[in-house]
C-alpha positions in Angstrom: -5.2 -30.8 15.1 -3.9 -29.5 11.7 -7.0 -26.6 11.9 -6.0 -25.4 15.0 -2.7 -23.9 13.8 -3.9 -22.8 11.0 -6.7 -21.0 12.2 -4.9 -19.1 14.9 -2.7 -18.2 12.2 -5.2 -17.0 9.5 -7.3 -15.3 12.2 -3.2 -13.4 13.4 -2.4 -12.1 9.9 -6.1 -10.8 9.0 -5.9 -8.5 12.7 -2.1 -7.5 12.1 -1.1 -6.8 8.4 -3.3 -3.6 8.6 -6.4 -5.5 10.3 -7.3 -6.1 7.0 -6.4 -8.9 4.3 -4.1 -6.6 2.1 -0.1 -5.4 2.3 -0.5 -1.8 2.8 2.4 1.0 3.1 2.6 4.1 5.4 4.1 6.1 1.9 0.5 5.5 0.1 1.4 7.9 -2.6 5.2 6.5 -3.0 3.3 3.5 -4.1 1.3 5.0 -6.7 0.1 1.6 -8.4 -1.3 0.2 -5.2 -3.1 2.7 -4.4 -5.7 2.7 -7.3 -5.2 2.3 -11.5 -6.3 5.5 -11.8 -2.8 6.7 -10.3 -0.8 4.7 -13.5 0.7 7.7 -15.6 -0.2 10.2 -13.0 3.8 11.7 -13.1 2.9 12.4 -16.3 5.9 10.4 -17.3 7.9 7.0 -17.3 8.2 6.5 -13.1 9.7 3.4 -11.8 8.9 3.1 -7.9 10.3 0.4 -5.6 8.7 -0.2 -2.1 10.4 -2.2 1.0 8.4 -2.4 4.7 9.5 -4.3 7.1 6.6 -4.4 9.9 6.7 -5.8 13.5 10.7 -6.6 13.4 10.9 -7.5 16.5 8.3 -10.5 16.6 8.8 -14.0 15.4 6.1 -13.6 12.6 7.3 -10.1 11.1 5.6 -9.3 8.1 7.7 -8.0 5.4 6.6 -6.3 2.0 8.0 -5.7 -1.4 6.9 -4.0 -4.4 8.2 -2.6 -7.8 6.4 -1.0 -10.7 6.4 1.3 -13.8 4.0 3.5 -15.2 4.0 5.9 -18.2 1.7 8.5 -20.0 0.8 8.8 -22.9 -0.1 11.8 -24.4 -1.2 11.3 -27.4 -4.0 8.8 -26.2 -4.8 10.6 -22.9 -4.0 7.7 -21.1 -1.7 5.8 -18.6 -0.1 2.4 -18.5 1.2 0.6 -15.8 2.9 -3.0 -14.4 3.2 -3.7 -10.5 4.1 -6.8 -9.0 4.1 -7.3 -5.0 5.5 -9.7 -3.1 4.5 -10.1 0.8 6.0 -12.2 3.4 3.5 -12.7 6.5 3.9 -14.4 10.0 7.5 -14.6 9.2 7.4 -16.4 5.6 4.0 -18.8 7.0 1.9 -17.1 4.6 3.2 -15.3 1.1 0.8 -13.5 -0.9 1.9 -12.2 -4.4 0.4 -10.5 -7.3 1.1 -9.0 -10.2 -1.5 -6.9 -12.6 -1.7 -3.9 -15.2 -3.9 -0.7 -14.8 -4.9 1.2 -17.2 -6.2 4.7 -16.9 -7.8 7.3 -19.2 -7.5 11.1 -18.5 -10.5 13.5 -19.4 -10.6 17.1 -19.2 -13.4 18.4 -17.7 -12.5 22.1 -17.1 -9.4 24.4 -17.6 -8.2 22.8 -14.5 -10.4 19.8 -13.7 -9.5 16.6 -14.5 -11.5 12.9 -13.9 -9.1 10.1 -14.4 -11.3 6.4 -14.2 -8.8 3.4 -13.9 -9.2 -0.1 -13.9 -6.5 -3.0 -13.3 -6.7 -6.6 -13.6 -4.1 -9.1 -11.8 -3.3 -12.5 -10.7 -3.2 -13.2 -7.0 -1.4 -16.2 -5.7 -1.1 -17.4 -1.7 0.7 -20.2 -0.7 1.3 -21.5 2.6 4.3 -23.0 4.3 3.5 -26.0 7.3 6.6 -26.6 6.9 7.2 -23.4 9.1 4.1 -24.1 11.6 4.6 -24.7 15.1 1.5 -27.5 16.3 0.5 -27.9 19.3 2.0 -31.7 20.5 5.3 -30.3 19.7 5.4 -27.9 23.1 6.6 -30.1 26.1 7.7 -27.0 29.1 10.1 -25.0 27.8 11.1 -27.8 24.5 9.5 -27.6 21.1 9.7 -31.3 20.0 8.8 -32.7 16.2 5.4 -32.6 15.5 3.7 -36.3 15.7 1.4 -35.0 12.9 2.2 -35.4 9.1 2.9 -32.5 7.5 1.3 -31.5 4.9 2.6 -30.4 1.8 2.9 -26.5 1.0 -0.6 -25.2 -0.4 -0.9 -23.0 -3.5 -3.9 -20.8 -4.8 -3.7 -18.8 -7.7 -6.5 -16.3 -9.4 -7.3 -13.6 -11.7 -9.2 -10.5 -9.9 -10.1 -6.8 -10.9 -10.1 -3.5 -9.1 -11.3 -0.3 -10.4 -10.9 3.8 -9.4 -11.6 7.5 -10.1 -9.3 9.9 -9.6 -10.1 13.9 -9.2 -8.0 16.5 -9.2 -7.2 20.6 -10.1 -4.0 21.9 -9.8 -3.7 21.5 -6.0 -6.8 19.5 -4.9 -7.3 15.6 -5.6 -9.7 13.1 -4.4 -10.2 9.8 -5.9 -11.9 6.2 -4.8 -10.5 2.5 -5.1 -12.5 -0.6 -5.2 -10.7 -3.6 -4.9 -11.3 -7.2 -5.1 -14.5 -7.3 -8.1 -14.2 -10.9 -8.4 -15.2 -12.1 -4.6 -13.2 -15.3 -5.3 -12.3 -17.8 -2.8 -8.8 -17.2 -0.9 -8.8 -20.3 0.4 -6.0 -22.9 1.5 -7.5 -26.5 2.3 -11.2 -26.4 3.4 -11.5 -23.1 4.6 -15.0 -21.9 2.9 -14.0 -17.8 3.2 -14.1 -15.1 0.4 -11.9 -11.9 -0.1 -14.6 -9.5 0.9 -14.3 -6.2 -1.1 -12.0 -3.5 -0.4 -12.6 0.3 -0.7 -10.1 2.9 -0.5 -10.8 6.5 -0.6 -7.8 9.3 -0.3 -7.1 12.8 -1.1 -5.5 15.8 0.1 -4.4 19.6 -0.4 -1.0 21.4 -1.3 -0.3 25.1 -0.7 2.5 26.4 -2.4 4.4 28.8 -0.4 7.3 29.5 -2.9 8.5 28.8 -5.9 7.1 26.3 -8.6 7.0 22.6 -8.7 10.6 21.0 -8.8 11.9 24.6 -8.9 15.0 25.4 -7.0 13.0 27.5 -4.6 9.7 25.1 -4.4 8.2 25.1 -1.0 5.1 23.3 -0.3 3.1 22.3 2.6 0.5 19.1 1.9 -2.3 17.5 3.8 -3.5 14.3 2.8 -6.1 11.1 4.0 -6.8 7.5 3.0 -9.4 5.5 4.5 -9.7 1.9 4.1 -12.7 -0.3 5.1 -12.6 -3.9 4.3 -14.7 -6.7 5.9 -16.1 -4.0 8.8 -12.5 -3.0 9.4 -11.8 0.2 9.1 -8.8 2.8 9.2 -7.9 6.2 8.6 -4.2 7.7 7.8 -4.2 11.6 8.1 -1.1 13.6 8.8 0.7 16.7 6.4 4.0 16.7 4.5 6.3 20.0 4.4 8.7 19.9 1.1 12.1 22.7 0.7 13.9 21.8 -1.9 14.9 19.1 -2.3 14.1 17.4 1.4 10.6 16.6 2.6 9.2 15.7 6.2 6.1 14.5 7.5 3.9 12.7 10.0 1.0 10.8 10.0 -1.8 9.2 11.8 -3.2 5.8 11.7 -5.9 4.8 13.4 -9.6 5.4 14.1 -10.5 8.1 16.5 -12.6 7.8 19.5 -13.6 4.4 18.6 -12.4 2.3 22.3 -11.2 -0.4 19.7 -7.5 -1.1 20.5 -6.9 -2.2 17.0 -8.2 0.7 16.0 -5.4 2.8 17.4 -2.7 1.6 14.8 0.6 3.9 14.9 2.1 7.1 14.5 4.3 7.2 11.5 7.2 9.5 10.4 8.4 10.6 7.4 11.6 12.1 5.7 12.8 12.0 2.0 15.1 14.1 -0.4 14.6 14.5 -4.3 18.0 14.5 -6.3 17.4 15.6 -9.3 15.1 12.8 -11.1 15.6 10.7 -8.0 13.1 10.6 -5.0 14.0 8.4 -1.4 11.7 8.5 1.0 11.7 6.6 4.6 9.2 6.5 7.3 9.2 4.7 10.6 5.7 3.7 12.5 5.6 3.8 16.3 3.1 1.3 17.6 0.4 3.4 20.1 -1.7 0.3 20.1 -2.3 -1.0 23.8 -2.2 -4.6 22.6 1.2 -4.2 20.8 3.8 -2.4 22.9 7.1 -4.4 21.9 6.6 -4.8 18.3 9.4 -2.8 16.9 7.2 -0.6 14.5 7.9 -0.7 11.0 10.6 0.9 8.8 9.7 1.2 5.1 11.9 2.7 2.4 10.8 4.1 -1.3 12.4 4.5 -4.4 11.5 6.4 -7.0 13.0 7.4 -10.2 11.2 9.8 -13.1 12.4 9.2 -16.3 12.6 12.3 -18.7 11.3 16.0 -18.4 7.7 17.0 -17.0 5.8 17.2 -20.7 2.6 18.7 -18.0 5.5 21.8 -18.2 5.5 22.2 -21.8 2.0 21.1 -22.9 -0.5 21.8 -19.9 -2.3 19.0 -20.0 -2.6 18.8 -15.6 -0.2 17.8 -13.3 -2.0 15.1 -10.2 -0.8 17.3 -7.1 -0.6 14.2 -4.4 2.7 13.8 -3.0 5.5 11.3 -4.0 6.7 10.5 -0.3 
């Protein structure tokens, strides 16, 4: 009886949260930290981000996502430091996943204006789960959930240390870079369940014209296109939309899904995008609209992104290469 439940509950989060077994955010690049270690000191200065997504609102089991971190170059040892710590709430507080690491990321000059950026973080990873908040079967009599006749276990915790490492290219308005996640194929396991994290890969990259202006100039005017593709235990998926940015306000839309594929899970959401840059301060918000066939009513997502630069761009005064990717 008590594997029932928690199967069907296991087998829900892996196929919703993403279809894959990792908090993700429509604003990849407004979480900088999460996307790869080589992003830590890519703003070429201190940057303290804060994510919030709220996913599914309208179901029981929303899933709901947190994040804060701060990164910083510096210059005089080519390299980038950053903390991150994410907090994620699945199946409506069933299932909470947190972790909190440090990447590390070394910037090398390869050209006037090529630059490799390797990055590697390491992190503790704790899930716990709640039967307290379970529903079993023997408690559904018609229409009246009854007290469960089975003993309820106590919450289950399971904490380890893992490692992910990436590469990050870029020129002044061309990057491409690669994230593997999960090194350490440790067991994620509550109770008896025998499975492993399988590992992740990430790669994402992307383009910005300028039309006007310079970058964070009064008259700066940019249009960007950008992609991430995830594949993780045969899952796949691929974001891929454009930003436009005036001074200071910047919209955008995106795609999330995979093509052509007849896999309903495959055909995620549209998501879309708006954000305004006030001076040293950067909002951004985005709202997914579920095109999946299998999930009509879930109230899509809404996710909001703070970010906050903290002194002047020293990539203005010293050229040492400013990453192009987009902060919304």
């Amino acid at each position: 009886m008590l594997r029932f439940p928690l199967m069907v509950l296991l087998t829900v989060l892996v196929f919703s949260n993403s279809y894959s077994q990792n908090p993700q955010f429509s604003q990849f690049y407004s979480a900088p930290l999460n996307l790869g270690p080589s992003m830590a000191g890519s703003a070429n200065e201190g940057r303290l981000v804060m994510n919030y997504r709220d996913q599914w609102p309208r179901l029981s089991g929303r899933f709901v996502t947190y994040a804060v971190s701060y990164d910083q170059y510096i210059d005089d040892f080519n390299s980038g430091i950053g903390i991150s710590v994410l907090h994620d709430n699945a199946g409506g507080s069933k299932l909470t996943s947190t972790m909190a690491g440090i990447s590390y990321s070394y910037r090398i000059k390869a050209g006037r204006d090529l630059f490799f950026q390797p990055g590697l973080k390491t992190y503790y990873y704790q899930r716990r789960i709640n039967f307290e908040k379970l529903t079993f079967a023997d408690q559904f009599y018609g229409e009246t959930v009854l007290p469960t006749s089975i003993q309820t276990p106590p919450e289950q915790n399971r904490g380890q240390v893992n490692f992910s490492s990436s590469l990050l290219v870029f020129t002044g308005n061309v990057w491409a870079g690669a994230t593997v996640g999960h090194l350490m194929q440790l067991n994620q396991a509550l109770a008896d369940d025998p499975a492993y994290i399988p590992l992740s890969l990430t790669g994402f990259g992307g383009v910005t014209f300028r039309l006007a202006g310079t970058q964070r100039n009064r008259d700066d005017q940019s249009v960007s296109l950008a992609w991430q593709f995830r594949r993780q235990s045969q899952i796949n998926q691929l974001d891929l939309g454009a930003y436009y940015f005036r001074m200071p306000f910047r919209i955008g839309v995106w795609y999330r899904g995979m093509p052509d594929t007849g896999t309903p899970w495959n055909r995620d959401a549209v998501a879309i995008s708006g954000g305004i840059l006030l001076d040293q301060l950067l909002i951004g918000y985005s709202y997914d609209m579920t095109i999946s066939s299998m999930l009509q009513t879930t109230g899509g997502a809404h996710e909001i992104a703070v970010i906050y630069r903290f002194g002047k761009l020293i990539s203005e005064l010293r050229g040492i290469g400013q990453v192009p990717c987009p902060q919304f």
